[in-house]
N, C-alpha and C positions, 0 to 999 in steps of 0.2 A: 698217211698218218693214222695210227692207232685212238681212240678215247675221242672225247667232245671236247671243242672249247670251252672252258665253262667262265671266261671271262679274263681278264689281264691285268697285269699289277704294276701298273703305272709305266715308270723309266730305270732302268740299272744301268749301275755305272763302270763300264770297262775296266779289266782290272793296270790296264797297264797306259790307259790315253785317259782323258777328259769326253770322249764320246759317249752320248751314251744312246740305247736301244731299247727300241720298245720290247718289253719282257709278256710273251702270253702265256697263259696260262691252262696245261691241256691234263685233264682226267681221264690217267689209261697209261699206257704200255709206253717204255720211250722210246722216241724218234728217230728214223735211222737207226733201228738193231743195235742204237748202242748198249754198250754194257755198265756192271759199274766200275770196270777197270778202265774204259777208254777215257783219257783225257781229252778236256773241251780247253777252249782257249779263249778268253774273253771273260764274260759276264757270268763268274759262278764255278762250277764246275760238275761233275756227276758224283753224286754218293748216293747213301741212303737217308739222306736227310728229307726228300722230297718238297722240292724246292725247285724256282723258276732260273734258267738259264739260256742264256742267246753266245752264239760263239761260233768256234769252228773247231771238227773235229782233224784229230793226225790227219786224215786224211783229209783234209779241204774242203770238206763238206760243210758248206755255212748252216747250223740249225736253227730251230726254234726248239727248246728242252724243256719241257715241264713237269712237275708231277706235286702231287698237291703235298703240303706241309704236314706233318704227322700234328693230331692236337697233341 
């Protein structure tokens, strides 16, 4: 994984159950070579919004997504 931890933003809430996942929070490059056209599944999604995401990619890959909020 690319960037540091630089800390975690509590709990998000699944977009499609009542679970929810602890959301961290990483400074740097995203996770898994995703891009901002792959779709995540769960908690958020990929844009450029820079913003915390936990999910799974097309491909089954369970992540942890982060990148920090634009001020």
């Amino acid at each position: 994984m690319s960037g540091n931890l630089i800390g975690w933003s509590g709990w998000g809430k699944n977009n499609t159950a009542t679970s929810k996942w602890q959301v961290y929070i990483w400074d740097g490059q995203n996770i898994d070579n995703l891009s901002n056209n792959d779709e995540v599944n769960g908690f958020g999604g990929v844009n450029n919004g820079w913003v915390a995401w936990y999910g799974q990619t097309a491909r089954s890959k369970e992540i942890f997504l982060a990148r920090r909020a634009k001020e």
